[in-house]
C-alpha positions as CSV (number, residue, x, y, z in Angstrom):
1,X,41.0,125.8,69.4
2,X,41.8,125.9,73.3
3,X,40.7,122.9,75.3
4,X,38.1,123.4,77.8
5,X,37.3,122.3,81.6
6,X,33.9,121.4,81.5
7,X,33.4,120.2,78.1
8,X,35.0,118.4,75.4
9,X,34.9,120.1,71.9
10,X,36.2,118.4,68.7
11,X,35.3,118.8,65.0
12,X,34.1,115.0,64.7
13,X,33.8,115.3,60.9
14,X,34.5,118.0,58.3
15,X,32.3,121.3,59.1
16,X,30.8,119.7,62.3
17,X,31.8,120.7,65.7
18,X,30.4,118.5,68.9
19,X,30.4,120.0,72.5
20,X,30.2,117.6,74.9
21,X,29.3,119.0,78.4
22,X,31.1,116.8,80.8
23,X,30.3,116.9,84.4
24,X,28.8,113.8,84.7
25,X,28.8,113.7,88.1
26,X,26.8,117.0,88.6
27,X,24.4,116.0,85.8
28,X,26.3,118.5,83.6
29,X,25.2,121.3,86.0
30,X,26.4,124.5,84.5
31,X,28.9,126.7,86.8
32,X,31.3,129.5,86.0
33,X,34.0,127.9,84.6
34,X,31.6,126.2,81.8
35,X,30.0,129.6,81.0
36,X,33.6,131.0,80.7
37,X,34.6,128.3,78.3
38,X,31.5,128.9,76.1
39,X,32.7,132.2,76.3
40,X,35.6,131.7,74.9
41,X,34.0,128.9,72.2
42,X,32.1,131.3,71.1
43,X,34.2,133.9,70.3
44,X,36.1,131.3,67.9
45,X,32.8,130.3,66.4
46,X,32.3,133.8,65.6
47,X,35.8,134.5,64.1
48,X,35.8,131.3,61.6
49,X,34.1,129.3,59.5
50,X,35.3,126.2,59.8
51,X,32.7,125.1,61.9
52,X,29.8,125.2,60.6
53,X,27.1,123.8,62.5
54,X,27.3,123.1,66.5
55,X,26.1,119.9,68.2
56,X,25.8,119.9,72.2
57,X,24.8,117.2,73.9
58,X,26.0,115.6,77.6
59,X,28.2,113.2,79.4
60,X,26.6,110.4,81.2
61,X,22.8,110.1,82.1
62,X,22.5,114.2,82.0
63,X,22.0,116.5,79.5
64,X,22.1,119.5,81.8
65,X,20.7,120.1,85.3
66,X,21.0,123.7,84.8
67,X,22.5,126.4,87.4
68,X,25.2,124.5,89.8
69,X,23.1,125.1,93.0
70,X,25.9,123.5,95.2
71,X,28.1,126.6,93.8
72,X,25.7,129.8,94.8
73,X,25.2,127.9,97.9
74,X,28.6,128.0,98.1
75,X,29.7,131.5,97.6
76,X,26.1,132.8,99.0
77,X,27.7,135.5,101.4
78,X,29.9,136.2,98.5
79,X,29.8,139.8,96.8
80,X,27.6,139.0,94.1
81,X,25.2,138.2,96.3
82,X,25.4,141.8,98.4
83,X,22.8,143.6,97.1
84,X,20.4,142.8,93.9
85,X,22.2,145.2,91.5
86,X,25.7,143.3,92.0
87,X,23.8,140.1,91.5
88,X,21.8,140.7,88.2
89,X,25.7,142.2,87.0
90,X,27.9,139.3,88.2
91,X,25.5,136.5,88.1
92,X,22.5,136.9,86.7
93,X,23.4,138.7,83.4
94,X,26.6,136.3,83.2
95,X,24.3,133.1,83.0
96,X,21.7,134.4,80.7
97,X,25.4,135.8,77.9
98,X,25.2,131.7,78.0
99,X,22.2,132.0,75.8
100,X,22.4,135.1,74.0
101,X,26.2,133.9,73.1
102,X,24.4,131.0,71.8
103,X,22.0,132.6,69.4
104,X,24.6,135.3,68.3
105,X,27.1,133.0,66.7
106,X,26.6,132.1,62.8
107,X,26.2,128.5,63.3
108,X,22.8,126.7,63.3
109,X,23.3,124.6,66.6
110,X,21.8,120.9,67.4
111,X,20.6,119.8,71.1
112,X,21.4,116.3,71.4
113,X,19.0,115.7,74.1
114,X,20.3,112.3,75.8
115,X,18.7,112.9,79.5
116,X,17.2,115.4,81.7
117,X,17.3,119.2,81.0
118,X,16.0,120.9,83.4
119,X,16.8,124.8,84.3
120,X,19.2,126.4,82.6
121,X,19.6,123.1,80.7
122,X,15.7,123.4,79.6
123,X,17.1,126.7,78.8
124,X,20.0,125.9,76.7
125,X,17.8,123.0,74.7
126,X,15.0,125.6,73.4
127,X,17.9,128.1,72.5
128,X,19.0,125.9,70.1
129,X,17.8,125.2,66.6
130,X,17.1,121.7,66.3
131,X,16.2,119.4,68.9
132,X,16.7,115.6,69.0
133,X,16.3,113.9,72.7
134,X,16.2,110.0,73.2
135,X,13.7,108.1,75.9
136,X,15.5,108.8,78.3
137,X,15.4,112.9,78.0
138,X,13.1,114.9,79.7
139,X,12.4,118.7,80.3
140,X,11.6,120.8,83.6
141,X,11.1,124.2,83.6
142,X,12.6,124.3,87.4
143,X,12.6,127.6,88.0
144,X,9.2,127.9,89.7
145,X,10.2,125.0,91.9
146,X,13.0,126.3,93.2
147,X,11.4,129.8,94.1
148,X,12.3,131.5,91.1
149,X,9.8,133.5,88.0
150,X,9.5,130.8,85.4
151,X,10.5,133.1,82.9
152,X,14.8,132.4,82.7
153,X,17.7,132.4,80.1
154,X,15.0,133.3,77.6
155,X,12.4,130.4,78.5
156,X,9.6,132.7,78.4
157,X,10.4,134.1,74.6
158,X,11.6,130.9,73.4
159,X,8.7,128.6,74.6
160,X,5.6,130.5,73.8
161,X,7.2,130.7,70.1
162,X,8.0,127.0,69.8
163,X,4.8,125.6,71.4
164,X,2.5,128.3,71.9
165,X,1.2,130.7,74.8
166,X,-1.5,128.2,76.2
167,X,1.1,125.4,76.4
168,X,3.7,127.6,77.6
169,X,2.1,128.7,80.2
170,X,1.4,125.2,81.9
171,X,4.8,124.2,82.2
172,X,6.6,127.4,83.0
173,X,4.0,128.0,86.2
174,X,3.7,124.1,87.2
175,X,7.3,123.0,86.5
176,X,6.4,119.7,85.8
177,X,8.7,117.1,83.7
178,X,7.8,117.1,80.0
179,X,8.9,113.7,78.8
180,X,10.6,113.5,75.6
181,X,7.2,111.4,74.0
182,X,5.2,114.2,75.0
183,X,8.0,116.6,73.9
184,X,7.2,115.2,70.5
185,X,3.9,115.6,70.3
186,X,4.3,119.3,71.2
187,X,6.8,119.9,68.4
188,X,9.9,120.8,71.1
189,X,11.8,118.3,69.8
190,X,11.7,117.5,66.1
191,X,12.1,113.4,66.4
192,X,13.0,110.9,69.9
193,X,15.4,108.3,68.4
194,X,17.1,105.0,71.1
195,X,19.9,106.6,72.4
196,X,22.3,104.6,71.4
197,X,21.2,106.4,67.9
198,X,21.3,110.0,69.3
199,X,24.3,111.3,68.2
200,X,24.1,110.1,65.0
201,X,20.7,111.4,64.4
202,X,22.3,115.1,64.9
203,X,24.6,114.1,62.9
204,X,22.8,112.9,59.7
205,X,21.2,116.4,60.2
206,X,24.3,118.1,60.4
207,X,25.3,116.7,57.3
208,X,22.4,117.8,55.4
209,X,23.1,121.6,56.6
210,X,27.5,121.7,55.8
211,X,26.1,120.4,52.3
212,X,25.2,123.8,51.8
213,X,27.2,126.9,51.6
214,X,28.1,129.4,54.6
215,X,26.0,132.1,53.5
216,X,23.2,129.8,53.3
217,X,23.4,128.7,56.5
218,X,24.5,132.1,58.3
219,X,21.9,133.7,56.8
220,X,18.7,131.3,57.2
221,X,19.5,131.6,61.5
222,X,19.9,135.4,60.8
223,X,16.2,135.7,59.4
224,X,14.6,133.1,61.2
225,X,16.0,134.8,64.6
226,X,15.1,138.7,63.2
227,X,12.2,137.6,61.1
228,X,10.1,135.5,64.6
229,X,9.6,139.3,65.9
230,X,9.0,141.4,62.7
231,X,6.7,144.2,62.9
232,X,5.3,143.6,59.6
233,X,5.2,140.7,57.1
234,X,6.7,143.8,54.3
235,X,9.5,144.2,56.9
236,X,10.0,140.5,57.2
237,X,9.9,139.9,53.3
238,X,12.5,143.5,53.1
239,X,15.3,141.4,54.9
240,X,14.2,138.2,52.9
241,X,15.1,140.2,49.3
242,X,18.1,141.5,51.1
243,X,19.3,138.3,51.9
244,X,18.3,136.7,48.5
245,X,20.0,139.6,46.7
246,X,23.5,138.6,48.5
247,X,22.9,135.3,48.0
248,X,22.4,135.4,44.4
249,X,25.5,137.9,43.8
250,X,27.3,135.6,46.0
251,X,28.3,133.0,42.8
252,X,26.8,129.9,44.1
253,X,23.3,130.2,42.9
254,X,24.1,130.3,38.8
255,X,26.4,127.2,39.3
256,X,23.5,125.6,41.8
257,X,20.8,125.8,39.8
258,X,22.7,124.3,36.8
259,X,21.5,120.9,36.9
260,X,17.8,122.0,37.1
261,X,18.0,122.9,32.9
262,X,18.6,120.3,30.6
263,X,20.7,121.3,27.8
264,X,18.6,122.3,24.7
């Protein structure tokens, strides 16, 4: 796989690929180059099955501080920023690819949450599958703060699914921190462990997932992602049978279920 600028990637055990966003010094702040290199990760994600579950987590004291502000500052008499319908095509819609790039590949993904995450790292984290965040991690929906709608690279559809409308609501309009106890409570993270034992926590649950077989996996994100909107509990149980039906014709499940019948 091709090395990267702003991250590190390596497969740190059989099946399990870590990303390890690494601008320290910007708190992991996310600019063009790192969207173009998840670009191209992605596109190898997609293409083999190697991998097959993603961790992310960050370099130093950051997770991610979302959008590199220092870099639209930079270029803000730049081209993209011209007239609105240049901006939402060679800014806006490139930053949000970032999380539909995310969801799209096959692979459940891990947020390894060791600091803050704020922006389009608040973002990033509630894209993901599974969250894990030590002490030290918090959340900040910053958009609000900075001007902006709170509703960003998806926070507004993934939140109100995660924690609910009510609770959703609060910290997309106030843009307060959300600590990682409180995160918690509120079920946006699934466990806070000393961060010295972060990665190892994704890890263990990494395990538990490339113990199972591709199919199993691809398929549980594909109806968990379809199955959150469906119009119908019969449309949602149609693509469960669908699913079932491969899975079952797929040769694993005769062999799998084996050991649950003793021999008479």
């Amino acid at each position: 796989m091709s090395k990267f600028s702003t991250f590190i990637f390596e497969e740190i055990e059989p099946g399990v690929g870590l990303v390890t966003l690494n601008r320290p010094e910007k708190l992991n702040a996310i600019n063009v180059e790192m969207l173009d290199d998840f670009n191209v990760l992605f596109a190898a994600l997609t293409k083999e099955d190697t991998i097959r579950v993603l961790i992310i987590t960050g370099a130093g004291r950051g997770f991610c501080a979302g959008a590199d502000l220092s870099e639209i500052l930079t270029h803000k008499d730049s081209d993209a920023l011209s007239d609105p319908e240049k901006y939402l095509r060679l800014a806006q819609e490139r930053f949000a690819a970032l999380i539909l790039g995310l969801r799209r590949i096959p692979q459940p993904v891990i947020s390894a949450v060791n600091g803050p995450a704020a922006g389009g790292g608040f973002a990033l984290a509630f894209a993901s599958d599974i969250r894990v965040a030590s002490p030290e991690a918090y959340f900040v929906a910053s958009f609000a703060n900075i001007g902006l709608s709170g509703g960003e690279l998806g926070s507004s559809y993934f939140l109100p699914r995660l924690i609910g409308l009510a609770r959703a609501a609060e910290i997309l309009y106030t843009g307060r921190k959300v600590n990682a106890e409180e995160a918690e409570r509120m079920g946006l993270v699934y466990k806070v462990v000393p961060k010295e034992a972060l990665l190892e926590e994704a890890i263990a649950s990494a395990r538990l997932m490339t113990a199972k077989g591709v199919g199993e996996l691809k398929l549980t994100k594909r109806v968990l992602d379809q199955n959150i909107d469906a119009p119908s509990l019969e449309a949602a149980v149609n693509l469960e049978n669908r699913n079932q039906t491969i899975m079952i014709f797929s040769g694993e499940f005769f062999k799998l279920i084996k050991p649950f019948f003793k021999e008479a």
